[in-house]
VOBA-1610 file (N, C-alpha, C; in pm, whole numbers, padded with zeros to 5 digits, always signed):
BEGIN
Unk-00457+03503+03231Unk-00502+03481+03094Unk-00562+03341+03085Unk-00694+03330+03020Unk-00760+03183+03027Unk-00688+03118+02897Unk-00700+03058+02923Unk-00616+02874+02807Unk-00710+02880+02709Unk-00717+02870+02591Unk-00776+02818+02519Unk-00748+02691+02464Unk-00838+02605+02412Unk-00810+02435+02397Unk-00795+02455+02264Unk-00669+02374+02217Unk-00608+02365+02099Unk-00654+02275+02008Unk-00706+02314+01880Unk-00766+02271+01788Unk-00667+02111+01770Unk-00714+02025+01732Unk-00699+01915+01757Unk-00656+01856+01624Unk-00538+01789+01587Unk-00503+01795+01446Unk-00591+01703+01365Unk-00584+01800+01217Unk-00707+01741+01142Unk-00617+01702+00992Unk-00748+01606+00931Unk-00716+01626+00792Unk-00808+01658+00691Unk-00791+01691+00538Unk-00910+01781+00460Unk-00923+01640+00368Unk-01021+01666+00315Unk-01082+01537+00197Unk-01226+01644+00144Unk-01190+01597+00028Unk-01350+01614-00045Unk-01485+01549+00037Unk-01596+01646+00000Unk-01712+01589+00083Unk-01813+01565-00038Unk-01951+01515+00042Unk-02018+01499-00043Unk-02084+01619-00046Unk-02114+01609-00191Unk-02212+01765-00199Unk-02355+01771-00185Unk-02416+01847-00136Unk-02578+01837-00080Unk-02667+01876-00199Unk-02594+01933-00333Unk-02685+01947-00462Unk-02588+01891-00577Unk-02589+01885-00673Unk-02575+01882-00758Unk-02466+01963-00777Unk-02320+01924-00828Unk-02230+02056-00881Unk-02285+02171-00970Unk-02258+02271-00989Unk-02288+02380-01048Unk-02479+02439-01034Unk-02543+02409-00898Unk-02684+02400-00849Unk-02638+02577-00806Unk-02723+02701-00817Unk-02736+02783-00774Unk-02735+02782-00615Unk-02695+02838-00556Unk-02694+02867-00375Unk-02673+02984-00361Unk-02720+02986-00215Unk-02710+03112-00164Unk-02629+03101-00021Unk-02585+03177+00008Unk-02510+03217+00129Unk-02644+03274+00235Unk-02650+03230+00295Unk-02790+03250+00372Unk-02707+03424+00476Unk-02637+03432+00509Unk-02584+03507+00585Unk-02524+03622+00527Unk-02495+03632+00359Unk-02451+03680+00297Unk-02566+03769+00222Unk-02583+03655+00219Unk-02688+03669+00011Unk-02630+03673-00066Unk-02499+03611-00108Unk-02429+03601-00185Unk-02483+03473-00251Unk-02506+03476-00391Unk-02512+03349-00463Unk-02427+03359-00566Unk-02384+03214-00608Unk-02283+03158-00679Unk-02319+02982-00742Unk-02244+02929-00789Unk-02265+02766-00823Unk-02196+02681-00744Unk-02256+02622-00680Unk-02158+02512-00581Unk-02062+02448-00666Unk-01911+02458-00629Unk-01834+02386-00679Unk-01750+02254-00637Unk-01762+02272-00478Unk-01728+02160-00407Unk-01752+02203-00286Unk-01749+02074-00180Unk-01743+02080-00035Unk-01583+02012+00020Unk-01530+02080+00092Unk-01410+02033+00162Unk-01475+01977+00285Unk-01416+01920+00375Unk-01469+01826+00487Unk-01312+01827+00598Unk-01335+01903+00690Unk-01224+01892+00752Unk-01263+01786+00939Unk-01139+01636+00917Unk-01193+01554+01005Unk-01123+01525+01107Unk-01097+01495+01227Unk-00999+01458+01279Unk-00946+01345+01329Unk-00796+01369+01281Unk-00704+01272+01279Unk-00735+01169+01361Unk-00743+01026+01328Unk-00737+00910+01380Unk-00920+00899+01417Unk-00962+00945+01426Unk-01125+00934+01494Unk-01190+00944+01347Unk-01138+01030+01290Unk-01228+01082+01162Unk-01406+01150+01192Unk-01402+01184+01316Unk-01494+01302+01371Unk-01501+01374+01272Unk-01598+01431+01212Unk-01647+01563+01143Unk-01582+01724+01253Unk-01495+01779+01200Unk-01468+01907+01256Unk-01540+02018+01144Unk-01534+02022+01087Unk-01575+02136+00957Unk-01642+02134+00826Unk-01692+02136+00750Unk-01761+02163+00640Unk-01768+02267+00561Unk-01696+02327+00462Unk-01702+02441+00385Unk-01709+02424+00279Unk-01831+02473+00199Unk-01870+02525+00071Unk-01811+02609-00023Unk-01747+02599-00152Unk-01704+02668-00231Unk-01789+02688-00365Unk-01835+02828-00402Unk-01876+02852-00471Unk-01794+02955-00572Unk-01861+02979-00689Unk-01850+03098-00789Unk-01963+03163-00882Unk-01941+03301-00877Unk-02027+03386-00941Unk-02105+03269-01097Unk-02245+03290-01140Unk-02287+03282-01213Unk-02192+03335-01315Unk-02158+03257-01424Unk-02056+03274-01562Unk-01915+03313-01520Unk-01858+03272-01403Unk-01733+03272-01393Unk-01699+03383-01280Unk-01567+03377-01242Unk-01555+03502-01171Unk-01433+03402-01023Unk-01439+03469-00933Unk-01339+03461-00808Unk-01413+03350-00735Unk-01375+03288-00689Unk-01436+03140-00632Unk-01453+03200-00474Unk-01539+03150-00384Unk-01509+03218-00287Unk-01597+03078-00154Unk-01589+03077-00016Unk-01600+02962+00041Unk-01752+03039+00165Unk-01773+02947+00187Unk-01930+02973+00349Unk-01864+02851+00399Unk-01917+02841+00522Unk-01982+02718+00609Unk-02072+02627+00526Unk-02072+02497+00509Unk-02153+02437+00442Unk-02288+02453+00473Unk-02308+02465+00629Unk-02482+02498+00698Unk-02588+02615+00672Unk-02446+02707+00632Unk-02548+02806+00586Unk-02554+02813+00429Unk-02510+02740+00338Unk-02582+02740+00186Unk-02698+02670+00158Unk-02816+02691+00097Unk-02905+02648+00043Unk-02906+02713-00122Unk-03033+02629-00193Unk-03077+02657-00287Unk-03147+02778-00288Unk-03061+02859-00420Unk-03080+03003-00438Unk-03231+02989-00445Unk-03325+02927-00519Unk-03446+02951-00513Unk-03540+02880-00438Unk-03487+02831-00315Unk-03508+02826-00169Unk-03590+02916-00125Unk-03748+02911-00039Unk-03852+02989+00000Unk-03763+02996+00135Unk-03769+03096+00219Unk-03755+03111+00408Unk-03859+03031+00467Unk-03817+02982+00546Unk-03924+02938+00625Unk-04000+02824+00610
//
């Protein structure tokens, strides 16, 4: 059985956000859009290395809050390409 390397202990903090709170986004992988409500930032201990980035959003007028990868949200009215 191969080893896998053990995630390396971290800690969470608020991040900065790449729009504006409550800015329309989209889940690029999803197509889910919602209002950015915050970014969590997960770093690790003693180095404070960037390990993670996750996006929390919610439905337009309320609803179940739900999280992406920060890399894949952009602005809902964002062109491709």
């Amino acid at each position: 059985m191969a080893q896998t390397e053990a995630k390396p202990p971290t800690v969470l903090n608020h991040g900065d956000l790449p729009y504006p709170k409550g800015t329309l986004v989209e889940d690029t992988e999803t197509g889910c859009t919602g209002e950015l409500q915050g970014v969590i930032e997960e770093r690790v201990k003693g180095t404070g290395k960037l390990f993670s980035q996750t996006a929390y959003m919610r439905p337009k007028g309320g609803g179940l809050e739900w999280e992406a990868p920060l890399d894949r949200i952009r602005p809902a009215d964002a062109k491709n390409g």
